[in-house]
C-alpha positions in Angstrom: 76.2 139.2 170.4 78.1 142.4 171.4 77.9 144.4 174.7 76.2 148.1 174.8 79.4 148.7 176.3 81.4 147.5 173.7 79.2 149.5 170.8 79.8 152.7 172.9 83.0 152.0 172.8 83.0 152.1 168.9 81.3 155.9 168.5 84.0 158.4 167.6 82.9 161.8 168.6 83.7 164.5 165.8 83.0 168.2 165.4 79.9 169.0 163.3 80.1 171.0 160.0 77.4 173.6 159.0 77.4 175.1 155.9 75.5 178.3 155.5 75.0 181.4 152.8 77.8 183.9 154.1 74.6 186.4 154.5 73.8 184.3 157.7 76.7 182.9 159.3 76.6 185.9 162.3 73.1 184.7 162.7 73.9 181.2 163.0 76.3 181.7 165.4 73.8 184.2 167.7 71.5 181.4 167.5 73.3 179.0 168.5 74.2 181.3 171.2 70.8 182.4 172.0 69.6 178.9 172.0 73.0 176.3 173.5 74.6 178.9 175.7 78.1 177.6 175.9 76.3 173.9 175.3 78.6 174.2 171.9 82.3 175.6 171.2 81.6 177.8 167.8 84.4 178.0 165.5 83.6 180.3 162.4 85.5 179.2 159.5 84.9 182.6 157.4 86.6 185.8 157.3 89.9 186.9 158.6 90.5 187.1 162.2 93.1 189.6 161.8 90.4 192.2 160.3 87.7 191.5 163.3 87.7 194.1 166.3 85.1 192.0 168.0 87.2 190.0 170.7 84.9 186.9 170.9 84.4 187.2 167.3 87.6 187.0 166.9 88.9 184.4 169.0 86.3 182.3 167.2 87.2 183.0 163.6 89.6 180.6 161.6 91.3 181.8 159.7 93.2 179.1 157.1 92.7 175.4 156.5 95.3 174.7 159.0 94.3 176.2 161.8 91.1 174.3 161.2 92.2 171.3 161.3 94.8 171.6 163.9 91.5 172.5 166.1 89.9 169.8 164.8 92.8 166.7 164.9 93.2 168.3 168.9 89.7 167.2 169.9 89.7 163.3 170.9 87.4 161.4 169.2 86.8 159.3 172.4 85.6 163.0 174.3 81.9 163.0 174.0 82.4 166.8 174.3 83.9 166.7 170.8 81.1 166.1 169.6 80.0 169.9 171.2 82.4 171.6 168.7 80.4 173.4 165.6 82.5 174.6 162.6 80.4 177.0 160.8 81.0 178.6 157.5 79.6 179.3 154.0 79.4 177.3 151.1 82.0 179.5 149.4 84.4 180.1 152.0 84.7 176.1 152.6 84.9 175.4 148.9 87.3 178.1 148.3 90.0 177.3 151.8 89.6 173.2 151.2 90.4 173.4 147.2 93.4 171.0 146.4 93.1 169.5 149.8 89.6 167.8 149.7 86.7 167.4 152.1 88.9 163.9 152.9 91.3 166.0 154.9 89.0 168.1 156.3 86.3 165.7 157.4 87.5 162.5 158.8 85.3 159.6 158.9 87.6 157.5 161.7 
């Protein structure tokens, strides 16, 4: 039989994906806001971050499939804090920025 320790040990910690009409994405991200505090880091993976004049806004806003994921492969999956990263966007915007690359590459399962 195998140790609590040892299954805790197992859990990888990942950032979670939430995948919204583009209408409400500045909502989600007050709420969460509102509701966490700074509980959760907010990453908003929609619009251009050269185009924001909002200086939170902006420092939150991804802007390409590679920053994304060079956010996402710096968070250790041993960090239970990782699991406090959000990566919000629409349903468009994700299909649109992962297209040729997958959800694979975007979402690993590891």
């Amino acid at each position: 039989m195998q140790r609590q320790e040892d299954k805790e040990e197992l859990i990888p910690y990942h950032a979670s994906l939430i995948l919204v009409p583009a209408r409400v994405i500045i909502q989600w991200v007050g709420q969460v806001d509102r509701f966490f505090g700074n509980q959760f880091r907010v990453l908003i993976f929609w619009g251009d971050p050269d185009h924001i004049g909002d200086a939170e806004r902006k420092e939150r806003t991804i802007g390409s499939l590679d920053d994304l994921l060079d956010k996402l492969h710096n968070l250790a999956p041993e960090d239970p804090k990782s699991a406090y990263t959000l990566v919000i966007s629409s349903y468009d915007t994700f299909r649109v920025r992962i297209r040729g690359r997958g959800a694979d590459a975007v979402l690993p399962m590891s």
